[in-house]
C-alpha positions as CSV (number, residue, x, y, z in Angstrom):
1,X,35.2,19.2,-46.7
2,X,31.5,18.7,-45.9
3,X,31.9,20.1,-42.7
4,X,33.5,23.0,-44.4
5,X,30.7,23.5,-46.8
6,X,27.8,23.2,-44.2
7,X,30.1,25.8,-41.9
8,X,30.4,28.4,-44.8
9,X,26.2,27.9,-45.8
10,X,24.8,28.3,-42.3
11,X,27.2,31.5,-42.1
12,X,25.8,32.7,-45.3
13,X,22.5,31.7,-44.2
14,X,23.2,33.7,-41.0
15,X,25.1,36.8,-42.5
16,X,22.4,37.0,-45.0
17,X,19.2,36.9,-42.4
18,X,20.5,40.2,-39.9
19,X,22.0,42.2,-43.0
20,X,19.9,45.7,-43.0
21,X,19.2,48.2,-45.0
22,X,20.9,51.6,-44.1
23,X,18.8,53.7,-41.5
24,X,17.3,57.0,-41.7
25,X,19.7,58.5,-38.7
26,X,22.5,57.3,-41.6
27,X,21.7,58.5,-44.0
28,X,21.4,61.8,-41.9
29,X,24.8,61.8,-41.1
30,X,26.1,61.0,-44.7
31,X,23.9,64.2,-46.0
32,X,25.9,65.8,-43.0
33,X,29.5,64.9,-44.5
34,X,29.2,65.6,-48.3
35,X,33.1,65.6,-49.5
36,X,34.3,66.2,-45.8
37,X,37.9,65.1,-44.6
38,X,38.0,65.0,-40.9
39,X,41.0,65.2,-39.3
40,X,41.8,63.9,-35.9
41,X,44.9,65.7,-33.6
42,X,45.7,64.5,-30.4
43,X,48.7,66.1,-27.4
44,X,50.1,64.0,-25.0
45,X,49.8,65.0,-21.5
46,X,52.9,67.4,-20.6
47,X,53.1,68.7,-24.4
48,X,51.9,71.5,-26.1
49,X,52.4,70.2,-29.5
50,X,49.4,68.1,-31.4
51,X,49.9,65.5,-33.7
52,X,48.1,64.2,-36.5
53,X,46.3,61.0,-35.0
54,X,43.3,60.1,-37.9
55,X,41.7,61.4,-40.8
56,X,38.6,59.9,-42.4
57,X,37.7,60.8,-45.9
58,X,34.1,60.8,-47.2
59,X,33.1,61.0,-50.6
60,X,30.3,63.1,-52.6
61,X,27.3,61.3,-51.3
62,X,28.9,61.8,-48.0
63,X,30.1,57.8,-47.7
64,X,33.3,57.6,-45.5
65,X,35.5,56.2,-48.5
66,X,39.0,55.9,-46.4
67,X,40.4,56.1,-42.7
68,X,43.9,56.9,-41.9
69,X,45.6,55.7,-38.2
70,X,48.8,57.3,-37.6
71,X,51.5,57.6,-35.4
72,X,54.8,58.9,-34.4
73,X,56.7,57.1,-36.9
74,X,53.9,57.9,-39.4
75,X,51.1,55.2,-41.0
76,X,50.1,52.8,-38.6
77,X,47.6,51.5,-41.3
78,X,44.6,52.8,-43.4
79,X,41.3,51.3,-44.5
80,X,39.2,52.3,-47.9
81,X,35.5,51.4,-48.4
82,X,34.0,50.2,-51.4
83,X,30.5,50.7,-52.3
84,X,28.7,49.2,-55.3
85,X,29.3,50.7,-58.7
86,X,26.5,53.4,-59.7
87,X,25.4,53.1,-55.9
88,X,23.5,56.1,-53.7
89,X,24.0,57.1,-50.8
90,X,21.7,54.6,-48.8
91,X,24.5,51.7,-50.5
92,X,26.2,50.0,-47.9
93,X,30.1,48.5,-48.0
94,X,30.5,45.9,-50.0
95,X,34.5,45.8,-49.7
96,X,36.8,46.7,-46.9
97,X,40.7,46.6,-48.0
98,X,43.0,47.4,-45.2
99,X,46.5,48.4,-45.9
100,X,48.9,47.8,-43.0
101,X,52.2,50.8,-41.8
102,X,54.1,49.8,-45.4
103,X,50.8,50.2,-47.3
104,X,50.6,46.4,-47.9
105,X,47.1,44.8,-48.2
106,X,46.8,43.0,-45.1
107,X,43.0,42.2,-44.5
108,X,40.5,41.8,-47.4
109,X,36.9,41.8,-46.0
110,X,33.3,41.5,-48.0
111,X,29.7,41.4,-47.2
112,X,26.5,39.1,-48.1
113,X,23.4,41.0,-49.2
114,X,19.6,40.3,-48.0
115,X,19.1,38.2,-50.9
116,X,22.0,35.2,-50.3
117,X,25.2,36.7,-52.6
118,X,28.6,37.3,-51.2
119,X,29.0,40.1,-48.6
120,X,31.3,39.2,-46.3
121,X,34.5,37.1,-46.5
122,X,38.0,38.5,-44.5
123,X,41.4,37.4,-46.1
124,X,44.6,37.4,-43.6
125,X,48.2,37.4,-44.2
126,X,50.6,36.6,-41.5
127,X,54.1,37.4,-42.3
128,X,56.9,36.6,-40.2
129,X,59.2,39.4,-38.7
């Protein structure tokens, strides 16, 4: 259990000393995509026909809020981004929930902040098939 502890402060401690503020080139590109979707379509060699392959949503500050992977069979799996409540658009993610092909959660992850608090911790299930 000590081990543990020690494990999970020097990661904090770690996590905590490279976190970043959001650049300038960043906050360029989130000016850029103000309430944009972007969809992604792909065609396999030999075939005429495309096929829906991504789509990335971004919100009003121009944040990407969700990303979609399919494939032939549809959802593959999809990931939104959370941002602190009342934030601008220099916040960064504080949440990443990823949903798997039956829109299950399967991966919870979080960040630590500059100043020590939580910002990163992943969650996994493994289910048997």
């Amino acid at each position: 259990m000590k081990k543990l502890l020690v494990l999970v402060a020097f990661v904090t401690l770690s996590v905590s000393c490279f976190a970043q503020s959001v650049s300038e080139s960043t906050i360029q590109k989130r000016e850029n995509r103000k309430g944009m979707v972007l969809k992604e379509w792909n065609t396999a060699a030999g075939d005429k026909r495309a096929f829906l392959d991504r789509v990335t949503t971004y919100d009003e500050l121009g944040r990407k809020i969700e990303e979609i992977e399919y494939a032939s069979y549809g959802q593959k799996w999809r990931i939104v981004f959370e941002y602190p409540k009342d934030s601008d658009i220099t916040a960064k993610v504080v949440r990443e929930i990823e949903y798997n092909d039956r829109d299950k959660v399967s991966r919870i992850k979080k960040n630590y902040y500059p100043n020590g608090k939580l910002e990163s911790v992943k969650t996994y299930e493994y289910v048997p098939k």
